[in-house]
SEDOFI-48202 format. One record per residue (C-alpha): residue number from 1; residue in one letter; x, y, z. Coordinates in steps of 0.25 Angstrom, whole numbers, plus 5000, padded with zeros to 4 digits. Layout:
residues N
  resi  resn    px    py    pz
   NUM     a     X     Y     Z
...
//
This chain:
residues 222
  resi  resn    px    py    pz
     1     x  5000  5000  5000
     2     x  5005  5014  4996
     3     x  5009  5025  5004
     4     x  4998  5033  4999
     5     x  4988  5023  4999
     6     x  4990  5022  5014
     7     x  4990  5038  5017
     8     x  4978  5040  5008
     9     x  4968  5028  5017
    10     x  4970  5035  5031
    11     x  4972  5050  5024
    12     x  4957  5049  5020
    13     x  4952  5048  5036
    14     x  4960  5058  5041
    15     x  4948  5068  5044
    16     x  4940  5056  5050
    17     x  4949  5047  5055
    18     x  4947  5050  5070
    19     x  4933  5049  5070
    20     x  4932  5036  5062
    21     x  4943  5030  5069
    22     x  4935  5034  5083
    23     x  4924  5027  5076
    24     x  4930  5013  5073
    25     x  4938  5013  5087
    26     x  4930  5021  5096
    27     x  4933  5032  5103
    28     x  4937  5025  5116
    29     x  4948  5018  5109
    30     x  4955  5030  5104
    31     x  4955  5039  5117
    32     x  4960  5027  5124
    33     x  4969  5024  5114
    34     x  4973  5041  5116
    35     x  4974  5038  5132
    36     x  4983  5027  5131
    37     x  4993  5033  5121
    38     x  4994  5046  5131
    39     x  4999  5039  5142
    40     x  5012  5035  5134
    41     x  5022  5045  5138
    42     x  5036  5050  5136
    43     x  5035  5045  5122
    44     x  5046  5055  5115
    45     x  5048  5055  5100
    46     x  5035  5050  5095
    47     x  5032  5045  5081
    48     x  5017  5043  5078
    49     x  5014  5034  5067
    50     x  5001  5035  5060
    51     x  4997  5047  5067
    52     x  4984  5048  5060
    53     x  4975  5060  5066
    54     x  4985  5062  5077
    55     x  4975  5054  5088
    56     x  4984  5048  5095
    57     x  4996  5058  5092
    58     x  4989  5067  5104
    59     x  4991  5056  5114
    60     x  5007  5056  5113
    61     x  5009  5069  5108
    62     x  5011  5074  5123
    63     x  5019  5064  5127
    64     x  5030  5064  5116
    65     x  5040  5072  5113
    66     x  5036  5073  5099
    67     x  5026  5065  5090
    68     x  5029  5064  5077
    69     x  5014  5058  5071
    70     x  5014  5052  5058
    71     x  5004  5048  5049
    72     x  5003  5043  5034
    73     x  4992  5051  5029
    74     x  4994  5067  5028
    75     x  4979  5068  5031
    76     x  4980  5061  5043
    77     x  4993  5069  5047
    78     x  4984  5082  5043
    79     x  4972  5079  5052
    80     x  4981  5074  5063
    81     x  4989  5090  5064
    82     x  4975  5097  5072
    83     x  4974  5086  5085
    84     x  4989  5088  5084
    85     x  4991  5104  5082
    86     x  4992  5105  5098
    87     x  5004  5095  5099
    88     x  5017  5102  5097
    89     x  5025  5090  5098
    90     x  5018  5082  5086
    91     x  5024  5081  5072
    92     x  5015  5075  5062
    93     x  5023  5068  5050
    94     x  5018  5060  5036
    95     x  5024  5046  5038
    96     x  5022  5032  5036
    97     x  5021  5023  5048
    98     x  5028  5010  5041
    99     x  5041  5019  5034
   100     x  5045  5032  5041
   101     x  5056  5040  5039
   102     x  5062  5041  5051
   103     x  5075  5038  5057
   104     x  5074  5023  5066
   105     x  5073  5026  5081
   106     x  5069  5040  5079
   107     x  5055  5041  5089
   108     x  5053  5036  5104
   109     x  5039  5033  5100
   110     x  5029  5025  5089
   111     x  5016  5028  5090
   112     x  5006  5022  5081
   113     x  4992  5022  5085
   114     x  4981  5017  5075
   115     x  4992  5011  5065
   116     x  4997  4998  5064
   117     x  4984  4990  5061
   118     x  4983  5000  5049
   119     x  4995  5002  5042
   120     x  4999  4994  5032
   121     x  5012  4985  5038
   122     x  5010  4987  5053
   123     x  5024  4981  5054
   124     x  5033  4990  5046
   125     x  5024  5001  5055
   126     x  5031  4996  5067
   127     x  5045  4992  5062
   128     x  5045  5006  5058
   129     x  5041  5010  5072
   130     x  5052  5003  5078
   131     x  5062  5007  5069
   132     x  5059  5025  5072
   133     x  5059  5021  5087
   134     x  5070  5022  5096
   135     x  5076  5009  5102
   136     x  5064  5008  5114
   137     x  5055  5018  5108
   138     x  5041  5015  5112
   139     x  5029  5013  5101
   140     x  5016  5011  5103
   141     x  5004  5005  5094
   142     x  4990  5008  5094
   143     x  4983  5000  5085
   144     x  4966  5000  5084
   145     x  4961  4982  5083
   146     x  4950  4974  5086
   147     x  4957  4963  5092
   148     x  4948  4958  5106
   149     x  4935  4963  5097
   150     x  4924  4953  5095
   151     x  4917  4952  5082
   152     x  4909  4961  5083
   153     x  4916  4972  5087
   154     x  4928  4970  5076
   155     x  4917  4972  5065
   156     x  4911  4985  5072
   157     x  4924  4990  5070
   158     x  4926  4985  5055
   159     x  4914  4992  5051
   160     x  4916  5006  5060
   161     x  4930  5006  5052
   162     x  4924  5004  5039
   163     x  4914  5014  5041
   164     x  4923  5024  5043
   165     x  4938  5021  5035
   166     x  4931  5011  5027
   167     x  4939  4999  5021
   168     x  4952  4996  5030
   169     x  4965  5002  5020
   170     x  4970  4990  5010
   171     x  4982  4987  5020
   172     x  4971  4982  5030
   173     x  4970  4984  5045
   174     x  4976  4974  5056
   175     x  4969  4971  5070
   176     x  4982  4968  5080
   177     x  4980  4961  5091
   178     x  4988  4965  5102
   179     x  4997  4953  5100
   180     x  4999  4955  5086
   181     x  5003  4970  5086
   182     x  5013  4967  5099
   183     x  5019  4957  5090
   184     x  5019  4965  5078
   185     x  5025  4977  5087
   186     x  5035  4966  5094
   187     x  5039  4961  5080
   188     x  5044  4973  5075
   189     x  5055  4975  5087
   190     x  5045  4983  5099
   191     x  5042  4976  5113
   192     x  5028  4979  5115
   193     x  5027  4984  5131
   194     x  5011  4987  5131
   195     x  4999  4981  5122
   196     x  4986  4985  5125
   197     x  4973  4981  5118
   198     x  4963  4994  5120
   199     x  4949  4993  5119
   200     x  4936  5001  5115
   201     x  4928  5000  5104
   202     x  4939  4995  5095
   203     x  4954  4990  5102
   204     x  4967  4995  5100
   205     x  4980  4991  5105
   206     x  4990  4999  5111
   207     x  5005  4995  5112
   208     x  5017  5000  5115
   209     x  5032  4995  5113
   210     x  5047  4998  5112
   211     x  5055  4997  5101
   212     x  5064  4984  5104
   213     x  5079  4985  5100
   214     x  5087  4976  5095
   215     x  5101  4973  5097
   216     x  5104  4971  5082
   217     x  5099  4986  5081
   218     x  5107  4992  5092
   219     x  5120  4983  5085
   220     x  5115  4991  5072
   221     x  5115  5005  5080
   222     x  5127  5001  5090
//
């Protein structure tokens, strides 16, 4: 899938995506969501990937040193400049979450909140995460599933979603488990120190790690 492709499916719900979003998770879901990520301090050079509207940016703004929030789409970047005017320590940037840019180990933080289960290789993502963190930098997931939901529930959901961003993108969206994303998250060289499945009408999973280092790469560095 194209660059652009991808840019242009989220571009086109940047004026609604809050709403509908609130519609298909619930309300609940995000604020707790926006308690939880305030409660993690001292987080330093920040790097938000797939900042979206900036919803979650608000909740670490004032407990980094800087934020650097990032999205894909320039319309989503655009809509995300007025929640975010007041913050005087938030950059926002054009990038693409699976290839940045940026120098390896340049960032104490990763956030990436609403993204994993919808980008197109969730495990480049992530190596790409760990390689712009410092050795021990902290990165932590937020990522919406319907794992633990019955039957039910999981097709409420399906049909809020459709009703509001319509078909899923061509890439598809994946519903971790908490076991799967750990792994996934383990996989790529993190050790997972907190992973908590967060209900409401909708689930999401909040994990946090640190960036493992090995001692092939600090032979490469020495």
């Amino acid at each position: 899938m194209s660059e652009f492709k991808k840019e242009r499916y989220w571009s086109k719900y940047a004026l609604t995506y809050d709403n509908y979003t609130e519609y298909v998770v619930g309300k609940s879901l995000r604020r707790s969501l926006l308690k939880r990520l305030s409660e993690e301090h001292d987080l330093g050079e920040v790097i938000e990937l797939g900042c979206g509207t900036g919803y979650f940016t608000k909740a670490i703004a004032k407990n980094a040193h800087h934020v650097l929030a990032t999205d894909l789409s320039d319309e989503m970047l655009e809509a995300a400049k007025v929640p975010l005017e007041e913050f005087q320590n938030v950059t926002l940037q054009k990038v693409d979450c699976e290839s940045t840019s940026y120098p390896s180990g340049n960032f104490d933080t990763v956030l990436m909140a609403n993204l994993l289960h919808v980008v197109e290789d969730p495990l480049k993502a992530l190596t790409e995460s760990r390689r712009i963190l410092k050795d021990g930098g902290l990165l932590i997931v937020v990522s919406y599933t319907d794992y633990g939901m019955n039957w039910f529930e999981k097709m409420q959901i399906g049909i809020r979603y459709l009703l509001t961003f319509g078909m899923p993108p061509l890439w598809g969206l994946r519903n971790f488990s908490p076991d799967e994303l750990q792994s996934l998250v383990e996989g790529v060289g993190f050790d997972v120190e907190e992973l908590q499945l967060m209900r409401g009408n909708a689930r999401a999973i909040f994990l946090k790690g640190k960036k493992k280092v090995y001692q092939e790469e600090r032979n490469r560095e020495s």
